[in-house]
C-alpha positions as CSV (number, residue, x, y, z in Angstrom):
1,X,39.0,-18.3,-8.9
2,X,36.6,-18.9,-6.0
3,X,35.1,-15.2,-5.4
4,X,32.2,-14.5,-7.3
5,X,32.6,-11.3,-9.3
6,X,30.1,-8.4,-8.7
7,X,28.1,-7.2,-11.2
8,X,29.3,-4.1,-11.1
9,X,32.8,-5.0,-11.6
10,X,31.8,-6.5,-15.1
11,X,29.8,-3.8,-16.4
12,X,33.2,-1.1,-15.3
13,X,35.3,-3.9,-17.3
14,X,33.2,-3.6,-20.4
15,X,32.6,-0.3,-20.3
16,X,36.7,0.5,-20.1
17,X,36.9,-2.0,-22.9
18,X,34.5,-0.4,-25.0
19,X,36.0,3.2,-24.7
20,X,39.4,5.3,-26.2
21,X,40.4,5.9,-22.6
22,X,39.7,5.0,-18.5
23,X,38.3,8.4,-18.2
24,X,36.0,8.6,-21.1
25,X,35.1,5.7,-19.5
26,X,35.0,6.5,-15.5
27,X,32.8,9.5,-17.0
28,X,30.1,7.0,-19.0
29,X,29.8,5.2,-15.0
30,X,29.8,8.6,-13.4
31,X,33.1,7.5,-11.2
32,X,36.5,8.9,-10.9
33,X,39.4,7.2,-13.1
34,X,41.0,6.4,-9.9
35,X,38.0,4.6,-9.0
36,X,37.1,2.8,-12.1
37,X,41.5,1.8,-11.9
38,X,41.1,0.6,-8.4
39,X,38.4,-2.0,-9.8
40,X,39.8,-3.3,-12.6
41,X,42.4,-4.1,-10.5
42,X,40.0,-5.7,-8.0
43,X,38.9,-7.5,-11.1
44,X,42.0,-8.5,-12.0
45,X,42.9,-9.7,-8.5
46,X,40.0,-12.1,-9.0
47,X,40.5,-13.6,-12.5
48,X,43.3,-16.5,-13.5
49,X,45.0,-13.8,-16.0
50,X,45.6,-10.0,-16.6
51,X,42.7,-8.6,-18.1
52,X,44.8,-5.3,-19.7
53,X,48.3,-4.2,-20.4
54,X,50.1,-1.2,-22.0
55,X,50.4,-0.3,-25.7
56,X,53.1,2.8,-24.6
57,X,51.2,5.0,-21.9
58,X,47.6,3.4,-23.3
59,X,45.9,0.5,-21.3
60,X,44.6,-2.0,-23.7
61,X,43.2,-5.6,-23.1
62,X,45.1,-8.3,-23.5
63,X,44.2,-11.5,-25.5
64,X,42.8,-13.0,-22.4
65,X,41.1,-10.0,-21.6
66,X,39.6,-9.7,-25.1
67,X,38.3,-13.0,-25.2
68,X,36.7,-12.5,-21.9
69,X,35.1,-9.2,-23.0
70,X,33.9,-10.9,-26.0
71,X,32.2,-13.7,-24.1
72,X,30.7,-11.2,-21.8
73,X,29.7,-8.8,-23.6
74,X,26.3,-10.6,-25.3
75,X,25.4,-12.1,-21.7
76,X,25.4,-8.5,-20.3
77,X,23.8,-7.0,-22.4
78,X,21.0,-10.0,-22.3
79,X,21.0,-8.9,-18.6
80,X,20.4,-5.3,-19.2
81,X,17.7,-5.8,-21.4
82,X,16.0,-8.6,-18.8
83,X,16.3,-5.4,-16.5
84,X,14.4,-2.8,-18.4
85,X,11.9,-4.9,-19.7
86,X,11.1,-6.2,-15.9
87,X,11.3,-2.6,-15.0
88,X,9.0,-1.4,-17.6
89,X,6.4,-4.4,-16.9
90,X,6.6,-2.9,-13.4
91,X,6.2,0.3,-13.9
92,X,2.9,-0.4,-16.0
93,X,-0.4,-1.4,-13.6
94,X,-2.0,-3.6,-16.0
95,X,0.9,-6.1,-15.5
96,X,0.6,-6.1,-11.8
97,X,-0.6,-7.8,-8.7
98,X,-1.6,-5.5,-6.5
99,X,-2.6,-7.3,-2.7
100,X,-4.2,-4.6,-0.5
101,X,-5.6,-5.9,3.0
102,X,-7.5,-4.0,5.6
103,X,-11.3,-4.1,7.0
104,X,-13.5,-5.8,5.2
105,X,-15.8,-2.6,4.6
106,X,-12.8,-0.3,3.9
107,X,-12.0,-2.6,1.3
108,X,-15.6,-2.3,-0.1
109,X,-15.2,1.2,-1.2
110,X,-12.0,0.5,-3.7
111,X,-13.5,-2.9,-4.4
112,X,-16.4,-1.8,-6.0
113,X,-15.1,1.6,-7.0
114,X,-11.2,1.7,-8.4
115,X,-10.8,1.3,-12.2
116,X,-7.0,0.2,-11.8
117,X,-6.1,-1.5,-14.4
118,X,-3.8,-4.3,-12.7
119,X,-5.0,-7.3,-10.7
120,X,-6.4,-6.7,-7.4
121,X,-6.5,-8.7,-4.6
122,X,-8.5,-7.9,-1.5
123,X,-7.7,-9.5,2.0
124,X,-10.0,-8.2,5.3
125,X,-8.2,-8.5,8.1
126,X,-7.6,-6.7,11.4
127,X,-5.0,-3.6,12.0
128,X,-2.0,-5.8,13.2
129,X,-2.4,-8.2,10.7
130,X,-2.5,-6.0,7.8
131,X,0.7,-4.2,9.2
132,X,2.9,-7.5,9.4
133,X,1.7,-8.6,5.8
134,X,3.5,-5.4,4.5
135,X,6.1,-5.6,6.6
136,X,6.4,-9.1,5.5
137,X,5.5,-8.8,1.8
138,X,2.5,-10.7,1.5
139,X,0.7,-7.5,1.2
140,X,1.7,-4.0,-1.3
141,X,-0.6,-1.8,0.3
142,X,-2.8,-1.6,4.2
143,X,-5.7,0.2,5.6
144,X,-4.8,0.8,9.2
145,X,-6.0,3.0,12.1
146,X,-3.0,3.1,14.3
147,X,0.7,3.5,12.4
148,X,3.9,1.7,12.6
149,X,7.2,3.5,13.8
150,X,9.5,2.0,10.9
151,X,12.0,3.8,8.5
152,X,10.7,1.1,5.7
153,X,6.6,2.0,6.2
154,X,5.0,5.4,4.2
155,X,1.9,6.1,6.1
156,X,-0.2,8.2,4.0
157,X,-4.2,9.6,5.1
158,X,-7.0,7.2,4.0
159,X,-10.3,8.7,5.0
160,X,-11.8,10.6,8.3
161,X,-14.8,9.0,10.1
162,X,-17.4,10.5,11.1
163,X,-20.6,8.6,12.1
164,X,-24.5,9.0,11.6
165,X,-27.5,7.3,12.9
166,X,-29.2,5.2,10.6
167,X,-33.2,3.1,10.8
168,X,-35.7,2.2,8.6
169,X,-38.7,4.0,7.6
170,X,-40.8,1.1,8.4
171,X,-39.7,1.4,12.2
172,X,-39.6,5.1,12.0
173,X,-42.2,6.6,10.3
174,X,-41.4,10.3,10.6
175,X,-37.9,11.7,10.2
176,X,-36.5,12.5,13.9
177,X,-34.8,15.4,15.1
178,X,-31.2,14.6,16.8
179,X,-32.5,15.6,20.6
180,X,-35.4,13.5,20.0
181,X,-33.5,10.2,19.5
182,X,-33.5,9.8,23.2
183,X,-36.5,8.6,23.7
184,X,-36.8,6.6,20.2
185,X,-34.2,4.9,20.4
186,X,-34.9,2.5,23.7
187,X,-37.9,0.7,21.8
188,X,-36.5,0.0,19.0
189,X,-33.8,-2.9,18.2
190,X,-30.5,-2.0,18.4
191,X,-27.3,-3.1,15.8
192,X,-24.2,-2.6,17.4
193,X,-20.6,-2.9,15.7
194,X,-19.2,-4.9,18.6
195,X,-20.5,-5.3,22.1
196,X,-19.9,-2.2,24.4
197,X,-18.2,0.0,21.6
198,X,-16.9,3.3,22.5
199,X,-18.4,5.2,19.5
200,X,-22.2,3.6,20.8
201,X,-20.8,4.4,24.5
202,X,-19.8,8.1,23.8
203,X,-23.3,8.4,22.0
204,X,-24.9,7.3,25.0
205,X,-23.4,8.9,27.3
206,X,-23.8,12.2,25.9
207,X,-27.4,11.2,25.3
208,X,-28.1,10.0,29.4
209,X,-28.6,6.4,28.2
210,X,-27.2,3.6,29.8
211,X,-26.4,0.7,27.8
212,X,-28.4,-1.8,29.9
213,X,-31.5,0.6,28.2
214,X,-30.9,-0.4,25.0
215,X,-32.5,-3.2,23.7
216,X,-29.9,-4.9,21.2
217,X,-30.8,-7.2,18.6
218,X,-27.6,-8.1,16.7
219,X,-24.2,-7.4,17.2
220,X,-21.7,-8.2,13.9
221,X,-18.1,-6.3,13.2
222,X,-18.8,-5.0,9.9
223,X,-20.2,-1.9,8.6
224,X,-21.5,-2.9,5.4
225,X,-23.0,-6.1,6.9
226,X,-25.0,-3.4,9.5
227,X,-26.1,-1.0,7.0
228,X,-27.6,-4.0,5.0
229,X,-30.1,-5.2,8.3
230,X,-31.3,-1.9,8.9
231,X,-32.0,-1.5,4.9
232,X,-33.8,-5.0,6.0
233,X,-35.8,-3.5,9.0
234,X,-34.0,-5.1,11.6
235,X,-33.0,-1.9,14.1
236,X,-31.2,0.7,14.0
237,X,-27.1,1.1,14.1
238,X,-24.7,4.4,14.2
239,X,-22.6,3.7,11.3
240,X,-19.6,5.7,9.7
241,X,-20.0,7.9,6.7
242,X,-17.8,5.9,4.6
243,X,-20.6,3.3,4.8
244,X,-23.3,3.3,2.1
245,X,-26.8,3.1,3.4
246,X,-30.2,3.3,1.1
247,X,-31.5,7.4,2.3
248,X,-34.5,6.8,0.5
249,X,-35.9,3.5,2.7
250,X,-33.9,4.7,6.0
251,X,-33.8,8.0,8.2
252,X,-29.8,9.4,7.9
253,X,-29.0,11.6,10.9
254,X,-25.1,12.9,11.3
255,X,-24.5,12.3,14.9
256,X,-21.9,14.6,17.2
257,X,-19.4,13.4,19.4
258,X,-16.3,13.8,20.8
259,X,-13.0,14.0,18.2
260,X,-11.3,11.2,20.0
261,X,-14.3,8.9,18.2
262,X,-13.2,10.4,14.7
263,X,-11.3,7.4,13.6
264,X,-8.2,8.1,11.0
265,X,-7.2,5.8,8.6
266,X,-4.4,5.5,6.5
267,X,-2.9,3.4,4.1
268,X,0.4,2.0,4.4
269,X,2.9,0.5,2.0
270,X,7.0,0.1,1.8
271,X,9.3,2.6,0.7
272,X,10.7,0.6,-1.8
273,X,7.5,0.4,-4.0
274,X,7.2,4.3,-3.8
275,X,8.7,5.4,-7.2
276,X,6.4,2.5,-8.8
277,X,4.7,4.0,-11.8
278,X,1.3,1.9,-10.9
279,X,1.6,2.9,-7.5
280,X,1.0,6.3,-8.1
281,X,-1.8,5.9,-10.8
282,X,-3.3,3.8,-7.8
283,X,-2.5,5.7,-5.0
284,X,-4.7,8.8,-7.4
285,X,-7.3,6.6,-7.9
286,X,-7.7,6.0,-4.5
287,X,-8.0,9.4,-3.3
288,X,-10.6,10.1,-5.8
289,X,-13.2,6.9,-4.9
290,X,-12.6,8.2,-0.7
């Protein structure tokens, strides 16, 4: 006997042991009879001895077939039990790891404002990276901007940007008016996400500035990290409303442009964590905090 025996195979042989007939039995595994027939006789095919015989028309085990029932049966249903208990530890968040990567200031919101119950572990990192860790398991769930064509990824909406112009009330005294940043804006030091960013370069454009007019003091790709040098003073920045930003020390002004510079997010995760019961208590949570 060299094949190793499917699992499936034993639990159909212990069930037609266990019952008065194949078909009340084929019925408890939600087969046919001819089905649950066909792999006992695989079964047998695979074993040293017959397994069953006939008592009249009645298939009944034989002693070989007893004794390996017997053997079997407290092993399986050892193996059952491992099954539900792993399923039910699962199922239930506070026995979880949950690794959810992304950018670093999209995983400031749920850091600071999820309640799950489970162990959290945040990882910043850029869009293709965070894709690959799902796809490779080193991640359960992603932020991302741009999605993945894959039958094994569920894409789900994370949050909408929109962005807003943001400076300290010790560099701006009085509270501007949209139409008047124009002028503002060229004497004062600049924070920019990244050098020659498209959101900062559809601003300006629509705004007749050139970028060589502004006078740029720090550049650094984080949101959070921006927000907390113009709480300090240090310029102003056009940050996303996601980001939080103190309204009493700083002047908060929604800026308009064009929809293409509305970034979507979304988060990602494989299909086969979707029926997860803490997956869905996180998944609510998450919706709520954004």
């Amino acid at each position: 006997m060299n094949n190793r025996i499917p699992h499936y195979l034993i639990e159909s042989f212990i069930t037609a042991a266990e019952e008065s007939s194949l078909q009340v039995a084929a019925d408890k595994l939600q087969i046919t009879q001819s089905t649950l027939s066909k792999q006992m006789i695989m079964l047998e095919e695979m074993l040293p001895h017959k397994i069953f015989t006939f008592d009249g028309r009645k298939k009944v085990l034989t002693s070989y077939g007893l004794s390996l029932y017997e053997a079997l049966k407290p092993k399986f249903a050892q193996t059952q039990e491992l099954i539900e208990q792993t399923s039910l530890l699962f199922s239930q968040p506070e026995n979880v790891h949950v690794r959810i990567c992304g950018r670093g200031e999209l995983l400031d919101i749920l850091a600071v404002n999820l309640k799950f119950n489970g162990r959290m572990t945040f990882m910043p990192m850029n869009n293709e990276s965070a894709l690959e860790a799902v796809l490779q398991r080193k991640a359960e769930l992603a932020i991302v901007h741009t999605g993945i064509d894959s039958n094994e990824i569920v894409m789900r909406p994370f949050i909408l940007n929109d962005f807003r112009f943001a400076v300290s009330k010790s560099l701006m005294k009085s509270k501007p008016k949209v139409e008047d940043l124009t002028d503002k804006i060229k004497s004062l030091p600049c924070l920019l996400y990244k050098m020659h960013d498209p959101v900062i370069e559809n601003l300006l454009k629509s705004w007749k500035i050139s970028f060589e007019e502004l006078n740029v003091l720090r550049t650094y790709p984080n949101y959070t990290t921006l927000a907390r040098m113009v709480n300090e003073g240090l310029g102003w920045a056009i940050l996303p409303t996601h980001t939080a930003i103190d309204e009493s020390a700083n002047h908060v002004l929604p800026v308009s442009m064009s929809s293409s510079f509305n970034r979507k997010f979304h988060l990602c995760y494989r299909k086969d964590i979707s029926s997860a019961g803490w997956l869905k208590e996180l998944l609510t949570e998450i919706k709520q905090v954004t």
